[in-house]
N, C-alpha and C positions, 0 to 999 in steps of 0.2 A: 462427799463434800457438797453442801448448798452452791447451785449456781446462782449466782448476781448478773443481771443482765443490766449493763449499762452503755447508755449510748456513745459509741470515738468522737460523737464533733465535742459531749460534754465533756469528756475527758482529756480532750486536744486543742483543739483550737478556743473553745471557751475559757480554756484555765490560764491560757497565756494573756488574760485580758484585764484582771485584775482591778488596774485602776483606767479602764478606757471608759470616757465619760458620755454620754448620749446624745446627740446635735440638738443644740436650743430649739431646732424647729421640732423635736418628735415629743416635745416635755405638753401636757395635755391634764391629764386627772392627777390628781398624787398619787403618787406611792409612797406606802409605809412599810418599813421593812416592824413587822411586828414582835418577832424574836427570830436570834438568832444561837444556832444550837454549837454548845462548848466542847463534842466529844467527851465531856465528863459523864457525869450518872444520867445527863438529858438525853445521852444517845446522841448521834450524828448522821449526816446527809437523809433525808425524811425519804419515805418509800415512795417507790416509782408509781403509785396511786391516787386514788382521790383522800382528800380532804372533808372530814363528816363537820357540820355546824347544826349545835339542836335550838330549840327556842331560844336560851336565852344570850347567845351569840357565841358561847364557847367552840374551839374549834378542837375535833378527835384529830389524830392519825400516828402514824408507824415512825421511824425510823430505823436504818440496817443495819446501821454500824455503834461503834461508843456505846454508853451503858455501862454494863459489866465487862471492863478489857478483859480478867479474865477468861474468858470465852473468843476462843480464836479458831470455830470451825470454818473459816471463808481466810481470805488476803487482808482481811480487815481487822484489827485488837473491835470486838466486843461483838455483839447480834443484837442489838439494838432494841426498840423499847415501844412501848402505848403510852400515848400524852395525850393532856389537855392541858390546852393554851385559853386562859379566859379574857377577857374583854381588855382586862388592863394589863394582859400582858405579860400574866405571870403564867408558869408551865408548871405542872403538875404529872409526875411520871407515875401512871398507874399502873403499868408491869415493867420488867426487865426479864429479858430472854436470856436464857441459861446454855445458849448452843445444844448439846448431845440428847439432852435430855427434852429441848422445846423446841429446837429448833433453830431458825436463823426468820427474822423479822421480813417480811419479804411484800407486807400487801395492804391494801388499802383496811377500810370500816367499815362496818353497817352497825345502825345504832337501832335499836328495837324501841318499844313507846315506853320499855322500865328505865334508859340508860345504859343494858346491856349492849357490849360491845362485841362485834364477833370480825374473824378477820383469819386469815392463812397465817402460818409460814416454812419457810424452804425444808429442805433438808436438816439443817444440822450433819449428824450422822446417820440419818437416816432419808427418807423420802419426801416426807412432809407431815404438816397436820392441819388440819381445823380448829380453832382454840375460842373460848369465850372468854373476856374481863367483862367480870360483874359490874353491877354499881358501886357495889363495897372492894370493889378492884380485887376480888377471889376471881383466881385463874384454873381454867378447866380447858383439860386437851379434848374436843370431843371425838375426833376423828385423827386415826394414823395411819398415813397411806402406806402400801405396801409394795408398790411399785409395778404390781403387772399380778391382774386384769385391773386391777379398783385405777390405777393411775400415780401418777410421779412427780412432784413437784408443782403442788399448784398455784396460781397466777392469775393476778388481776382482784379485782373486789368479788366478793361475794354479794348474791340479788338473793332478799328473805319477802316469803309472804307472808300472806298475814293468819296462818297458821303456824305459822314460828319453823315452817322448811326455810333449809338455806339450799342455796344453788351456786356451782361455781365450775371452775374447769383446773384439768394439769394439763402442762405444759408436754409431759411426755405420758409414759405409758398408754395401759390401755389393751395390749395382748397383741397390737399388730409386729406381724415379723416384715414388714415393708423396710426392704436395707433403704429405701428414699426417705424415711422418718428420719427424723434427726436423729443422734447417734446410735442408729437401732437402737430405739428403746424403744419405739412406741408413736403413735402420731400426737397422744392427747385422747382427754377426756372431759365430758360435760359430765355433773353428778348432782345428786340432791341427797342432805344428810336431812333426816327428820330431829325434831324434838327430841326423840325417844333414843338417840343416838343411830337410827334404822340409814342406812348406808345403801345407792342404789345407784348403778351404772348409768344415766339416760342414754347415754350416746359416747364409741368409741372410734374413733375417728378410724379409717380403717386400712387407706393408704392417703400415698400423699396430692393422688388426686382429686381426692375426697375431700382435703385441706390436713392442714399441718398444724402443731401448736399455736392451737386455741390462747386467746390473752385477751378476751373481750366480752362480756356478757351481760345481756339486760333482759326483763321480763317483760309483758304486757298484759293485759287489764282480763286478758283471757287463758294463762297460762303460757301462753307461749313464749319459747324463747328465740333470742338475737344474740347471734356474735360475730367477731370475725378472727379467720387465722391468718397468722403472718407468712405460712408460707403452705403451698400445694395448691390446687385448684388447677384448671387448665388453660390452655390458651396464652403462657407464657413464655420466652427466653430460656431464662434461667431453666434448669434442672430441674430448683427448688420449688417452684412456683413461686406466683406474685403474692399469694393470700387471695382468700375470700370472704364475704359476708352468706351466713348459714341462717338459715332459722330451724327451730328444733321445735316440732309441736307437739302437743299436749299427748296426739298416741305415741310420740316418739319416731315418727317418722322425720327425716331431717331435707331440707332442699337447701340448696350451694341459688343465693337468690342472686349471686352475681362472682366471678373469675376476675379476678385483676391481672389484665394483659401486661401491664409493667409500662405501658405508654403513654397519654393523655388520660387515661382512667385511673393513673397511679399505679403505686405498686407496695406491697407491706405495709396493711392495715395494722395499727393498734388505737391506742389509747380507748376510752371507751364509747360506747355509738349510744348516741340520745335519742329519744323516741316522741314524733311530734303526736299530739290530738287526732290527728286524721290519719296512721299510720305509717307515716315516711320518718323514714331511718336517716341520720347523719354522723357525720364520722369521719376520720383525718388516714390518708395516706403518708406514708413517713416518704415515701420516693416514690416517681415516676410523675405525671403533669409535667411542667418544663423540661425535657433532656436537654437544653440547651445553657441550660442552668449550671453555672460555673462550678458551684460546692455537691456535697454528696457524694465524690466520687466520680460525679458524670451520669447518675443512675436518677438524676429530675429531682426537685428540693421539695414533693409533695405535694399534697391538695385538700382542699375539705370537698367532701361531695354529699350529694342528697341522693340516697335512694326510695324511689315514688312505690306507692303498693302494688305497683306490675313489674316490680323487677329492673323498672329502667334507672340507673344511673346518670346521675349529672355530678359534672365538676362545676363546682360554687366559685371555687377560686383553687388555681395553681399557684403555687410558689413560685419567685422570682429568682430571689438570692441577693435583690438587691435593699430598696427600703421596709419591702414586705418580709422581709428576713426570711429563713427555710428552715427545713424538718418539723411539721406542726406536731405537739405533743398529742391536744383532743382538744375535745370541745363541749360548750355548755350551753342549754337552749333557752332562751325567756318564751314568756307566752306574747311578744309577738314578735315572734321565730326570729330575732337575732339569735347570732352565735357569737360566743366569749373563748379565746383559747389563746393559746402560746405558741410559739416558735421554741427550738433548741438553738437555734443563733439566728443573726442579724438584727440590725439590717447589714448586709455585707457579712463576709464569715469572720468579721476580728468584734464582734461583742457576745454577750450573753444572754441572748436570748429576745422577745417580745412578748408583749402582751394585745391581744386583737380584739377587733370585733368586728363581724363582716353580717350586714344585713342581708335580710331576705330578697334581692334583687341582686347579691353579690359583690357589692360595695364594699369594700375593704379599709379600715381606720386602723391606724397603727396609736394603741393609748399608750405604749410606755415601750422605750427600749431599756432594759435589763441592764446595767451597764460593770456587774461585773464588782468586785471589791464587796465592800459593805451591804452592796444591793444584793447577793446573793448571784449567784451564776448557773444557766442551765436547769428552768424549769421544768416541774415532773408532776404529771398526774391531771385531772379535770383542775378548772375553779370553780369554786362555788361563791354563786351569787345571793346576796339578802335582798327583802324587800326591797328597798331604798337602793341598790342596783350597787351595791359597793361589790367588789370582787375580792377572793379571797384564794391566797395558790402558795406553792413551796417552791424551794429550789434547793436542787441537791448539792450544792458545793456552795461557797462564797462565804461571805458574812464573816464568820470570825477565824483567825486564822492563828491564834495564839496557843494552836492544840498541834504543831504539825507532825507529832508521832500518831497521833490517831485520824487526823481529817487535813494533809497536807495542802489540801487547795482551797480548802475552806471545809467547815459543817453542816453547811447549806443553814435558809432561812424560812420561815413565813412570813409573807407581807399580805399588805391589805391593797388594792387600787380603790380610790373614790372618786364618781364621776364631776 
């Protein structure tokens, strides 16, 4: 059975918030909730990834659930669906997932320069796959994982060059017998599927001080890659480790460019890390920065940090818990170096989320608190920004609630912010 990985604050303290409405002082850019998904044939709660927008402003991506209810390989009625939401707001389902046979919907987009779509997803009843929607929405499995050595359940967006390789990571396998992996299966794996369907290991994580399930990856202008794992590395607390930031180069040699101690440097990297002009890396800690931080458990409400081309780490901003809200999802970078990104709740832990941007000096602006109901609850995945600086993000619960055998807390939404 596909595992679904979703966050307790989304699932807990956001969903008890429904109709809690945002303090007149945090109200700033609009928000538009742009659709909102019925658990019908649209599929429901959109995938814990990025959001693709091509030219002419149409928006790709996932969602896990609803679709086809017949298909019930997760806790969820359906495996959910590839959409396109256009300008005015009408949704267009370009596949539906079949469970056993496809899978369980589980990951973001990449869009190629014909309109092909390519993208993961889970298990189903099996381990995973690699899949393409055409232009003409023809669905092709290209790749099926087999769970050990190739890898287990892959996760996060997939990075294509411009020779039509795709690059991506699982979450498990991989061949390591490390009992510290997560459920001994495996730590994770990096890999690259060619055109030709040609299938290649780059890199298997090997224990879990090495780092742990990979959920993060992006390319550079020279082949190399960037990720981070949520758990392993050294110099931590925990067992598990904090996670790391890796870089995987071009001969496949791998360096760990930094250990999250779980303290003021954070701790359990995900969402996805953006890559500036001049080489420095950024990216969201979901915990550690403040421990003094009331929500998360006690385990610090997160951080965004910048790591510089020598390896050195800076925290940009930690999380409060108070009007800067906590657990940052990721983040998105302009050409001059603002960041655009969410929260999973606050301000305080009784709403649904934010919306930020915190400039290159570390300055922190709160553009929208999430407030839950209509507005959608518990944002997921990057935004993406258009020219004209409007922002664009989902949320996996909220919005319409008139489906509650299939999406009891909502179907989650798309919304727009404009500055």
């Amino acid at each position: 059975m596909a595992k679904v990985r979703m966050s307790a604050l989304v699932l807990s303290a956001c969903l008890a918030v429904a109709s809690f409405q945002a303090p007149l002082w945090a109200q700033a850019p609009t928000f538009t909730v742009l659709y909102s998904f019925t658990g019908g044939a649209d599929g429901a709660n959109p995938s814990t990834a990025i959001i693709v927008r091509d030219a002419r402003g149409n928006l790709y991506g996932t969602t896990q659930f609803g679709a086809d209810i017949t298909c019930n390989v997760s806790l969820h009625p359906g495996c959910g669906s590839v959409f396109r939401l256009d300008t005015a707001g009408n949704l267009t389902v370009l596949h539906t997932f079949e469970g056993g046979a496809q899978g369980l919907a589980s990951s973001g987009l990449v869009r190629d320069g014909n309109g092909n779509l390519y993208g993961t997803a889970g298990g189903g009843l099996g381990h995973g796959f690699v899949f393409e929607v055409a232009k003409n929405r023809a669905y092709t499995e290209l790749y099926k994982f087999e769970g050990s050595p190739d890898g287990d359940l892959p996760t996060g967006s997939l990075s294509r060059d411009a020779a039509g390789n795709l690059y991506g990571m699982t979450l498990l396998g991989g061949g390591s017998n490390d009992p510290m992996c997560p459920n001994g299966q495996g730590c994770g794996t990096v890999f690259e599927l060619g055109p030709t369907g040609r299938y290649e290991v780059l890199y298997s994580f090997r224990n879990n001080a090495d780092g742990a399930e990979p959920n993060s990856l992006i390319r550079d202008s020279a082949g190399n890659l960037f990720g981070v794992t949520s758990q392993g590395g050294k110099g931590c607390v925990p067992v598990s480790g904090c996670g790391t930031i890796f870089k995987l180069h071009t001969s496949g040699k791998k360096t760990v460019l930094h250990s999250f101690t779980g303290g003021k440097d954070g701790s359990t990297p995900s969402g996805g890390l953006v890559l500036d002009s001049a080489g420095n890396l950024y990216g969201i800690a979901s915990a550690g920065g403040d421990l003094a931080c009331p929500y998360n458990g006690g385990a610090g409400c997160g951080v965004v940090f910048k790591l510089d081309t020598k390896g050195v780490e800076r925290v940009m901003h930690a999380f409060h818990g108070g009007p800067d809200g906590n657990v940052p999802v990721s983040v998105t970078l302009d050409a001059a170096g603002n960041l655009y990104g969410t929260t999973q709740s606050g301000p305080y832990k009784n709403t649904c989320g934010t919306v930020f941007k915190l400039d290159a000096l570390g300055k922190l602006t709160n553009l929208h608190n999430i407030a839950g109901g209509a507005e959608g609850c518990g944002p997921v995945g990057s935004l993406v920004r258009d020219a004209a600086g409007n922002l664009y993000g989902a949320t996996v619960l909220g919005g319409y609630f008139g489906n509650p055998n299939i999406c009891p807390h909502g179907c989650g939404t798309v919304f727009k912010i404009k500055p």
